[in-house]
C-alpha positions in Angstrom: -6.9 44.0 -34.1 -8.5 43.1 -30.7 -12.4 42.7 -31.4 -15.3 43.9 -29.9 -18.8 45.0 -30.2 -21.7 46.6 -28.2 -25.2 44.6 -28.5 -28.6 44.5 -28.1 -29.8 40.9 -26.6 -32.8 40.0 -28.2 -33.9 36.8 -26.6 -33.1 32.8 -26.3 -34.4 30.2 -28.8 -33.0 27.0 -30.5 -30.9 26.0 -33.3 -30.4 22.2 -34.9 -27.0 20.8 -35.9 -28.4 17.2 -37.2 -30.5 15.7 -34.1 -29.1 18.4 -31.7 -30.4 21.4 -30.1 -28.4 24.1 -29.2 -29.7 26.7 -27.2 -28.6 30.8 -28.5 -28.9 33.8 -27.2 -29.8 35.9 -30.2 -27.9 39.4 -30.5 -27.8 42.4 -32.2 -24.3 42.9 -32.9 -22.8 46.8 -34.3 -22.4 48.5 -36.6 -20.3 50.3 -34.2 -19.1 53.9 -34.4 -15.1 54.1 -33.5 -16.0 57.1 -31.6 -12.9 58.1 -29.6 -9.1 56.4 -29.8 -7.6 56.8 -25.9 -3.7 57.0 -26.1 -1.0 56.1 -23.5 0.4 60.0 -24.3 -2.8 61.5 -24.1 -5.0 59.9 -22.0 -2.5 57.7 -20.1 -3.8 54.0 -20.9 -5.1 52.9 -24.5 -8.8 52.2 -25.8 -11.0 52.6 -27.9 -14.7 53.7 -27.2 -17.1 52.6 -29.4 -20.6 53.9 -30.5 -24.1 52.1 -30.8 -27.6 52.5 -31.8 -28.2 56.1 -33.2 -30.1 58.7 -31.2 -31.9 61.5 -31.7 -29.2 65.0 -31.1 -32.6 66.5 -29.2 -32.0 63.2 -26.3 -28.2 64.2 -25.7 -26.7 66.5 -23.0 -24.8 69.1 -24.4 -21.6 67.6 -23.5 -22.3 64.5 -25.7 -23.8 66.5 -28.6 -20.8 68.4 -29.0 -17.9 65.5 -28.4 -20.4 64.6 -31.5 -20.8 67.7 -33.2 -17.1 68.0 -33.1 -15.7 65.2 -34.7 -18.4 65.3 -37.1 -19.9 61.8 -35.9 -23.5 60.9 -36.3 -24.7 60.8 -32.4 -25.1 57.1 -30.7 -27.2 56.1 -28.1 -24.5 53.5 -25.7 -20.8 54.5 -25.1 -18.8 51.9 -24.2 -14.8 51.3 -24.4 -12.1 48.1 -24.6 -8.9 48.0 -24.0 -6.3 47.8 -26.4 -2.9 47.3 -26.4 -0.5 50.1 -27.9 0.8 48.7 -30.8 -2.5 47.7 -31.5 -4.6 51.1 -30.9 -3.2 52.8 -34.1 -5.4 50.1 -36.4 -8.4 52.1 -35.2 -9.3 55.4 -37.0 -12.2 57.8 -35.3 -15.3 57.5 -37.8 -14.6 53.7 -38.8 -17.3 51.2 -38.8 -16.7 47.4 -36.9 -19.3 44.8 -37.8 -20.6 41.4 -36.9 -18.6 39.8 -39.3 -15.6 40.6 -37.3 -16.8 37.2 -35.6 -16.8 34.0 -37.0 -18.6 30.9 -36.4 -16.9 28.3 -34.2 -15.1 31.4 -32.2 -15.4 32.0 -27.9 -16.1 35.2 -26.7 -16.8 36.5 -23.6 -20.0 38.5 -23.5 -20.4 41.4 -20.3 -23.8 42.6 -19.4 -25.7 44.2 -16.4 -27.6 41.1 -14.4 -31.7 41.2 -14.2 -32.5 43.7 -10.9 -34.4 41.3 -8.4 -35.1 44.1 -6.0 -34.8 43.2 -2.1 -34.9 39.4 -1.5 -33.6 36.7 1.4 -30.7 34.6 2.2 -33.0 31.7 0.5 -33.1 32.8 -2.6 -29.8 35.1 -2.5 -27.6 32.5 -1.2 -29.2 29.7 -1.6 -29.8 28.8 2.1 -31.7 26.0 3.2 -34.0 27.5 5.8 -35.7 26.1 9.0 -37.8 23.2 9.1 -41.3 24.2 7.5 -43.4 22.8 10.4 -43.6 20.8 13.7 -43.3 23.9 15.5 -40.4 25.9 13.9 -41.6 29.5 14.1 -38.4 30.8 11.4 -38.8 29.6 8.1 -37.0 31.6 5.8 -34.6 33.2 8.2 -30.9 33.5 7.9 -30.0 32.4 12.2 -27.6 33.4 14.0 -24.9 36.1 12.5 -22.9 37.4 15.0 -20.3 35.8 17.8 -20.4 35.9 21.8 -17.8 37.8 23.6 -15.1 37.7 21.0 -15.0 39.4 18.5 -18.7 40.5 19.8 -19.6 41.6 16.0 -20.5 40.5 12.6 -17.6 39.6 10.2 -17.4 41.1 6.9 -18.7 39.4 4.2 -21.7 37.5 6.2 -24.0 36.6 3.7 -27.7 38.3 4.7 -30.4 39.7 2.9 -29.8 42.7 0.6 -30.7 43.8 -3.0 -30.0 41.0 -5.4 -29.0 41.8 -9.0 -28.3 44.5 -11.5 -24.8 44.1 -11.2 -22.0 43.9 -13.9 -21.5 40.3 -14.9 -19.2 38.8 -17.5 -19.7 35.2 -19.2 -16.8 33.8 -20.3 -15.9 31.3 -23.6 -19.2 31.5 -24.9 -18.8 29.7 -28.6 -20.2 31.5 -31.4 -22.9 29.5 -33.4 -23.3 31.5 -36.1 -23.2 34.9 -37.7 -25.7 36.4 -39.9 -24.3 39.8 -41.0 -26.8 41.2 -43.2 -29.3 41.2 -40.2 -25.9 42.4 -37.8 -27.0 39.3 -35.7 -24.6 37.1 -34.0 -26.2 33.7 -32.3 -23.9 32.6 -29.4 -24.7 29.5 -27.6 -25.9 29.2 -23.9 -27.3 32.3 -21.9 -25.9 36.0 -21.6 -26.3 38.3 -19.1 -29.3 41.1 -18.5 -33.1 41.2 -20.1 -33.9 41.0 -23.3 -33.3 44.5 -24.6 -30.5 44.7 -22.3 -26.8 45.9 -23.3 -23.7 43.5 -24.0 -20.5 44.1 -24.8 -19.1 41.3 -26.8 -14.9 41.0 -26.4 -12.6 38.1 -28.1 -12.4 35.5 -24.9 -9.3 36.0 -22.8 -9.2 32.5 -21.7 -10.3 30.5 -24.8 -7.6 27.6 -24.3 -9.6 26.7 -21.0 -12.3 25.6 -23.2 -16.1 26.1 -22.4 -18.8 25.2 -24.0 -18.3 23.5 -27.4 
């Protein structure tokens, strides 16, 4: 069965392995509701959509209290769904629990995640440009120069890097290694930094490319 989980980033801190420090990401891993099972017949393509963090019916749009209502579910806060392959969909049964402890320590995962919003900024700190000289006259500090071309083509190219709003954009970190699992709390500790603020969404998936390697 592929895995996956929707979780709750809590925060960074430290864990020691002898005189090392590792740093974690700290997340709050399922339960997850199996709340819908796509098939190829039905729905053309196969997933699964999964269920986290219960809400309150009176928060719901009518739409999503009855999906709810009607297959008898307790109602979730976060929707989210992963792909599956077909001979693999029918191990997933609508009103089935997953849990951390699908996870085990020593395991990569990739972790996906919406990036922090940094609202409007420059090419400096979008890009990464280097900028104009800071004094002996220059009168453009922070500027991006020049962006188009003379008489041909006589516009801007696509894909010119310029100022624009920078974050809150789906992002996915790839062969994170899983440090350890503690499922009574539904916390999984993954090492090095996930996407988003603390209180932000993931959605945890076995890594796709784990024989690359990553972080170890």
């Amino acid at each position: 069965m592929p895995k996956g989980l929707i979780g709750k980033k809590l925060g960074m801190t430290q864990i020691f392995e002898g005189e090392e420090a590792i740093p974690v990401t700290v997340i709050e891993a399922g339960p997850c509701l199996v709340t819908q099972v796509r098939t190829q017949e039905k729905d053309g393509y196969t997933a699964v959509q999964l269920g986290f963090e219960e809400a309150k019916p009176a928060k719901l749009n009518r739409p999503l209290k009855g999906q709810f209502e009607k297959k008898k579910l307790k109602p979730v806060k976060k929707l989210l769904e992963i792909r599956v392959g077909e001979e693999e969909v029918s191990s997933y049964q609508v009103g089935s629990e997953l849990k951390v402890d699908i996870f085990k320590p020593g395991e990569k995962v990739d972790i996906v995640g919406t990036s922090k919003g940094k609202g409007f900024t420059g090419v400096v700190k979008r890009h990464g440009f280097r900028g104009f000289p800071a004094s002996h006259g220059s009168r453009y500090h922070r500027a991006g120069g020049s962006i188009g071309m003379a008489a041909f083509p006589a516009r801007v190219i696509k894909g010119m890097r310029m100022a624009g709003r920078q974050g809150g954009t789906r992002v996915t970190v790839q062969n994170l290694k899983v440090v350890k699992v503690v499922p009574e709390d539904n916390l999984l500790l993954v090492r090095g930094a996930v996407p988003g603020p603390v209180g932000g969404y993931v959605l945890i998936k076995e890594a796709v490319k784990s024989s690359a390697g990553g972080k170890s």
